[in-house]
NUGU-906367 format. One record per residue (C-alpha): residue in three letters; x, y, z; chain; residue number from 1. Coordinates in Angstrom, 3 decimals, always signed. Example, Ala and Ser with C-alpha at 12.3 -4.5 7.8 and 13.67 -1.06 7.14 Angstrom:
! NUGU-906367
REC   aa        xx        yy        zz  ch    i
REC  Ala   +12.300    -4.500    +7.800   A    1
REC  Ser   +13.670    -1.060    +7.140   A    2
***
This chain:
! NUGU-906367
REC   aa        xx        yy        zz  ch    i
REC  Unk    +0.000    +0.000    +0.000   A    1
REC  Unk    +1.332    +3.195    -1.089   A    2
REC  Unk    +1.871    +6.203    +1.564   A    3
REC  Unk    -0.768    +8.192    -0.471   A    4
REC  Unk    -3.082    +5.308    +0.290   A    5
REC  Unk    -2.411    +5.306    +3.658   A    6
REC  Unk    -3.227    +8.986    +4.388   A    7
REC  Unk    -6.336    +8.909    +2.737   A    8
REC  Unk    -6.954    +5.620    +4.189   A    9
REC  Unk    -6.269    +7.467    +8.036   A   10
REC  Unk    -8.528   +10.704    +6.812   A   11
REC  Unk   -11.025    +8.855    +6.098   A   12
REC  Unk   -10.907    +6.934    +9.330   A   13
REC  Unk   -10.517   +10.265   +11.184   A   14
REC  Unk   -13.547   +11.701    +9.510   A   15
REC  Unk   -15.987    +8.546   +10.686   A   16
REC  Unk   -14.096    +9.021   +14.180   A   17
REC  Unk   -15.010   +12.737   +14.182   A   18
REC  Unk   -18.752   +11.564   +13.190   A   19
REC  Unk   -18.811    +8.567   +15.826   A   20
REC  Unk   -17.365   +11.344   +19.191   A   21
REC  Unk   -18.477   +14.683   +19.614   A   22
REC  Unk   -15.081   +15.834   +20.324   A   23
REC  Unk   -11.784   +13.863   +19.439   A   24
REC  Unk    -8.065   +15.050   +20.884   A   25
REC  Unk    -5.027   +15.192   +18.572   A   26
REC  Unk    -3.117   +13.042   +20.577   A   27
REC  Unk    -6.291   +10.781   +20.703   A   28
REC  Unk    -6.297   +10.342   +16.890   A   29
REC  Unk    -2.409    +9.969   +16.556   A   30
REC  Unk    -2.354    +7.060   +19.503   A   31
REC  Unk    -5.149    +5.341   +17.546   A   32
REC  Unk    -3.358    +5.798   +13.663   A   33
REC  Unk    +0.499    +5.290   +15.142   A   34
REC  Unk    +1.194    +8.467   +14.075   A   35
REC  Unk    +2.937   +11.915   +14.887   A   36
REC  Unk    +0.505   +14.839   +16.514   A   37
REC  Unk    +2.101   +16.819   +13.281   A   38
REC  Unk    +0.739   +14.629   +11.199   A   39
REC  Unk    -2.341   +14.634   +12.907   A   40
REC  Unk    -2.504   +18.639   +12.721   A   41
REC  Unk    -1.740   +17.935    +8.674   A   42
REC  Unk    -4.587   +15.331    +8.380   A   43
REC  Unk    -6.501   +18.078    +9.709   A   44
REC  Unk    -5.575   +21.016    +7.808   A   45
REC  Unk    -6.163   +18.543    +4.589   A   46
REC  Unk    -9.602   +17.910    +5.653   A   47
REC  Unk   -10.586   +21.764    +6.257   A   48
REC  Unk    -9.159   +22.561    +3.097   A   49
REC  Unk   -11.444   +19.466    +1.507   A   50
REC  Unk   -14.403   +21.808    +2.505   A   51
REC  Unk   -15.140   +19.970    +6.308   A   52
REC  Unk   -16.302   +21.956    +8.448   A   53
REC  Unk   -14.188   +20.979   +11.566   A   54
REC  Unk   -14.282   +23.430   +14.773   A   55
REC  Unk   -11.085   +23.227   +16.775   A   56
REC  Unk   -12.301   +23.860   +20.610   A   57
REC  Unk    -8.706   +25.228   +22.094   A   58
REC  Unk    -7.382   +23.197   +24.622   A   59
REC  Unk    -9.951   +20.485   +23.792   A   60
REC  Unk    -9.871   +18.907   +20.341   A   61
REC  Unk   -11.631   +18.531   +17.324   A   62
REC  Unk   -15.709   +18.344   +16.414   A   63
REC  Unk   -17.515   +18.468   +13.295   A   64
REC  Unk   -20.239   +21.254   +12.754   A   65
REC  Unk   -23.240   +20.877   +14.465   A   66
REC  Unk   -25.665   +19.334   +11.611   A   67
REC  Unk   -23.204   +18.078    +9.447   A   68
REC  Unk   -23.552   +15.017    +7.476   A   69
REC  Unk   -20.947   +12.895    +5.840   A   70
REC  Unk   -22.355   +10.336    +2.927   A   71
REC  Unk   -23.032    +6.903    +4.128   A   72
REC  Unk   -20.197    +5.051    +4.236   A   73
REC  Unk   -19.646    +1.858    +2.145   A   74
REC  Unk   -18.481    -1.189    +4.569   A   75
REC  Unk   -16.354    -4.065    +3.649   A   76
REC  Unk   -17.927    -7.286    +3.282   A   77
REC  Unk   -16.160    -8.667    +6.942   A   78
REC  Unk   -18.069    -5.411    +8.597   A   79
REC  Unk   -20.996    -6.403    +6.911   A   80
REC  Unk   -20.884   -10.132    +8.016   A   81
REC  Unk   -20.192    -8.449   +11.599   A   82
REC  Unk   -23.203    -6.616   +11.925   A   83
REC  Unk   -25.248    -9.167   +10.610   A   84
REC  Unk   -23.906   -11.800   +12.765   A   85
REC  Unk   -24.662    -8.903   +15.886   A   86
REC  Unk   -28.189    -8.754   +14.329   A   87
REC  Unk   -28.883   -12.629   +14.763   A   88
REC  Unk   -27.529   -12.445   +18.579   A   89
REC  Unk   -29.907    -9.173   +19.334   A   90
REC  Unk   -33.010   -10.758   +17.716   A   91
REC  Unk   -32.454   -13.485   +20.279   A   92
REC  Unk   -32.286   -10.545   +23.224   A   93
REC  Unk   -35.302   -10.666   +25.629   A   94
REC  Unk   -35.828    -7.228   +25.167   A   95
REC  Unk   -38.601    -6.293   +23.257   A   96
REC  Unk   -37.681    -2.921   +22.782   A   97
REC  Unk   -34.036    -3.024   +22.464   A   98
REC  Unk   -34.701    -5.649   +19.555   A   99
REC  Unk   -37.324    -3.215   +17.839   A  100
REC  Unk   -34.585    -0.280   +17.663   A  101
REC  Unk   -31.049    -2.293   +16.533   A  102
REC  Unk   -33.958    -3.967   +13.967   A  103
REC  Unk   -34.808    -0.287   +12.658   A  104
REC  Unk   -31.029    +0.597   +12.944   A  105
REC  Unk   -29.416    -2.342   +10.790   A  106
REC  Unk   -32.331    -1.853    +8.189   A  107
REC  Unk   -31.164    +1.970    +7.593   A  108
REC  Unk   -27.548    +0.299    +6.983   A  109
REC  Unk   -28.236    -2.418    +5.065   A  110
REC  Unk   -29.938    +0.523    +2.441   A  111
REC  Unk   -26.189    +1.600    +1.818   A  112
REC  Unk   -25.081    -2.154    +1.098   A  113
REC  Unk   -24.089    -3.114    -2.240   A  114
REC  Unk   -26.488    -5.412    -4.137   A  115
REC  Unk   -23.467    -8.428    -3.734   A  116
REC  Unk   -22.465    -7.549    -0.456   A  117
REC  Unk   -26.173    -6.806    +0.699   A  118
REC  Unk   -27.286   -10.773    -1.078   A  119
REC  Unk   -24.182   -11.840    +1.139   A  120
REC  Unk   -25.432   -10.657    +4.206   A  121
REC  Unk   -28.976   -12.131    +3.762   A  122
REC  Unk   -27.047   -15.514    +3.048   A  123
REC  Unk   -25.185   -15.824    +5.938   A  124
REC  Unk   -28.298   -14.390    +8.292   A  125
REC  Unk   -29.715   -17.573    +7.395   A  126
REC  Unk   -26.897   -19.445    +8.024   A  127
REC  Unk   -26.202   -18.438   +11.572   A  128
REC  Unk   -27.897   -19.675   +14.694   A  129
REC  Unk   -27.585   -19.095   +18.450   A  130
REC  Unk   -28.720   -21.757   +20.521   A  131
REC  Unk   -29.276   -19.062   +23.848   A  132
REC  Unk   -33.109   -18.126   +23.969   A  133
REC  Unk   -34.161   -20.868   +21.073   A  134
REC  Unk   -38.337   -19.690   +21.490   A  135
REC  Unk   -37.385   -15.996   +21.091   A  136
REC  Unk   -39.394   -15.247   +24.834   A  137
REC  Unk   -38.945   -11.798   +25.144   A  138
REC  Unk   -39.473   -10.990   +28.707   A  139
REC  Unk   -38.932    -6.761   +29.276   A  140
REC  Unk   -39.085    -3.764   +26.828   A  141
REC  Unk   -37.922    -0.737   +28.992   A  142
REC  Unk   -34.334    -0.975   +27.997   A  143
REC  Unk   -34.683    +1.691   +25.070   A  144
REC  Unk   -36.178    +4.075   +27.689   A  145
REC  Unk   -33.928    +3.651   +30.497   A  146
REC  Unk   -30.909    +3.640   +28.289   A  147
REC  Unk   -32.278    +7.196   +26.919   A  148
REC  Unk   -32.463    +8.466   +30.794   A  149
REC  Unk   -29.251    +7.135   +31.551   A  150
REC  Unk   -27.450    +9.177   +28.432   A  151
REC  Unk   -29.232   +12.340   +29.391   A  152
REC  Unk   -29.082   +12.232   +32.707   A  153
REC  Unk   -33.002   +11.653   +33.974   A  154
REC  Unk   -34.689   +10.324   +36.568   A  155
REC  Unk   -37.495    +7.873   +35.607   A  156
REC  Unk   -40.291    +6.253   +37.598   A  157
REC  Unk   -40.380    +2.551   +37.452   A  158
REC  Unk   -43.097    +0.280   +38.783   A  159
REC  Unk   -40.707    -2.317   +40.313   A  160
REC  Unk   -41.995    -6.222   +41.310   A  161
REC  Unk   -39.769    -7.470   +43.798   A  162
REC  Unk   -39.039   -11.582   +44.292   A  163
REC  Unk   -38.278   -12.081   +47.741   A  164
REC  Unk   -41.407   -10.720   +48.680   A  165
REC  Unk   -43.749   -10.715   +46.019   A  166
REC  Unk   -44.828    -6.733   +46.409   A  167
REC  Unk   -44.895    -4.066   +43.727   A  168
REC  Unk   -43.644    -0.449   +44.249   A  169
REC  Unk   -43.214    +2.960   +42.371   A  170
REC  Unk   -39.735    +4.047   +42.624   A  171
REC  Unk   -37.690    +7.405   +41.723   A  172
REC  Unk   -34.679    +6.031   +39.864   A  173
REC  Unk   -30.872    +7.554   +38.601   A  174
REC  Unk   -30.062    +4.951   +35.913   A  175
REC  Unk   -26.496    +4.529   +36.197   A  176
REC  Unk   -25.852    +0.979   +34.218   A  177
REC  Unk   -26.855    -1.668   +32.661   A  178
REC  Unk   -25.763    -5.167   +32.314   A  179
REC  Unk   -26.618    -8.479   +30.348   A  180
REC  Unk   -26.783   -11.937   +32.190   A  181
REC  Unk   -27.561   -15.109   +29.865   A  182
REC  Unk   -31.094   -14.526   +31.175   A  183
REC  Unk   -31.610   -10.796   +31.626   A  184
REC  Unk   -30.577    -7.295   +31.475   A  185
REC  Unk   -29.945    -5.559   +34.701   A  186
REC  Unk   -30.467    -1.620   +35.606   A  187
REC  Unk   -28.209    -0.292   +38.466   A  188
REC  Unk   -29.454    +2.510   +39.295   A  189
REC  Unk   -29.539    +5.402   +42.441   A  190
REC  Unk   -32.991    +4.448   +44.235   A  191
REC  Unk   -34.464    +7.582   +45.716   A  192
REC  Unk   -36.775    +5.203   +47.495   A  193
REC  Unk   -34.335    +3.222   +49.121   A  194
REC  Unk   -31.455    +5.881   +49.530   A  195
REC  Unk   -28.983    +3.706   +47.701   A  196
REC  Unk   -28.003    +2.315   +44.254   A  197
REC  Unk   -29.630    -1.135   +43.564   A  198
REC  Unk   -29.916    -3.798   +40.812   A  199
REC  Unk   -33.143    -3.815   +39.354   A  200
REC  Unk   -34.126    -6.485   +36.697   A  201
REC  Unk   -35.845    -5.468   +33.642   A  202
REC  Unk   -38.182    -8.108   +33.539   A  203
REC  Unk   -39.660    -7.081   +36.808   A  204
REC  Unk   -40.537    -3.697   +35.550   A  205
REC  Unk   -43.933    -4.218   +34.482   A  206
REC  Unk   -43.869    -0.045   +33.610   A  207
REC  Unk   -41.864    +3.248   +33.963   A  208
REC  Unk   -42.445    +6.855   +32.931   A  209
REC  Unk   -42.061   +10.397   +33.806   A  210
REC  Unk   -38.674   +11.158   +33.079   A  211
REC  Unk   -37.292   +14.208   +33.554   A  212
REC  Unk   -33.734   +15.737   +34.294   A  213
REC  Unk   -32.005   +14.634   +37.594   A  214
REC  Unk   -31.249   +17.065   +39.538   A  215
***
């Protein structure tokens, strides 16, 4: 590979990670691409002069404009067969809602698939099969929300039905995490409630709404 390839190899790279972060560091980018901050600072300069509209936030790094959108991307056929083999392993998830969203995300990208990588991709879909959660039971569909409070910061109310003792409450909540077992997903969260952060399984939220920004 030549060195021209390289570079626009790496700027090309450095544009998706400048799409993927809201703000990327110079000595972020050279770390990941093994090279100098100089040559970061060129990469740059190259990009700018390409017509991107990168804002350099002193002291800070680099973000794209606000509203900017870069053409889809084309993906390799290994990234393709990634996400497709992801896409079998989620529609086995026992989240209703969290299968609903990644099936409305992988549909937008496999619209920017080429016809022979996209009749690739439906091939091997067929050919792949995970034996965990064989009767598709799907037994929450609250992670989509709670993940949305957790990335902005909100409290939510959940209606929570406990094991041990076989009661139902309605609980303030701080989402703080969440976690997969083979059988469910897991919220840890900061229960207002119970003055203390807790591990609440998702399919013993029956409900939760009101969310609104933690304060």
């Amino acid at each position: 590979m030549s060195n021209e390839t390289k570079r626009l190899s790496r700027l090309t790279a450095i544009l998706t990670q400048l799409q993927t972060k809201r703000l990327v560091t110079g000595t972020e980018l050279a770390k990941k691409f093994s090279v100098s901050l100089r040559t970061i600072y060129r990469d740059i300069k190259a990009l700018e002069q390409a017509n991107i509209p990168i804002i350099t936030e002193d002291g800070k790094g680099y973000t794209l404009m606000e509203g900017y959108r870069v053409p889809p991307v084309m993906f390799s056929e290994s990234e393709a067969n990634a996400l497709i083999t992801a896409e079998q392993l989620v529609l086995k998830n026992k989240d209703s809602s969290f299968v609903k969203e990644y099936t409305a995300a992988i549909a937008k990208i496999k619209s920017v698939l080429q016809y022979g990588t996209k009749d690739k991709a439906n091939l091997l879909a067929n050919r792949i099969v995970f034996r965990n959660n064989p009767a598709n039971d799907q037994t929450s569909n609250y992670l989509s929300t709670l993940q949305l409070a957790l990335t902005n910061y909100k409290l939510t109310n959940i209606t929570y039905r406990a094991a041990e003792k076989d009661e139902v409450t309605t609980r303030t909540v701080e989402p703080f995490a969440v976690y997969n077992t083979q059988e469910n997903w897991l919220l840890i969260a900061f229960c207002r409630l119970r003055k203390e952060y807790r591990a609440f399984r998702l399919d013993r939220i029956p409900k939760t709404d009101d969310t609104r920004r933690a304060v």
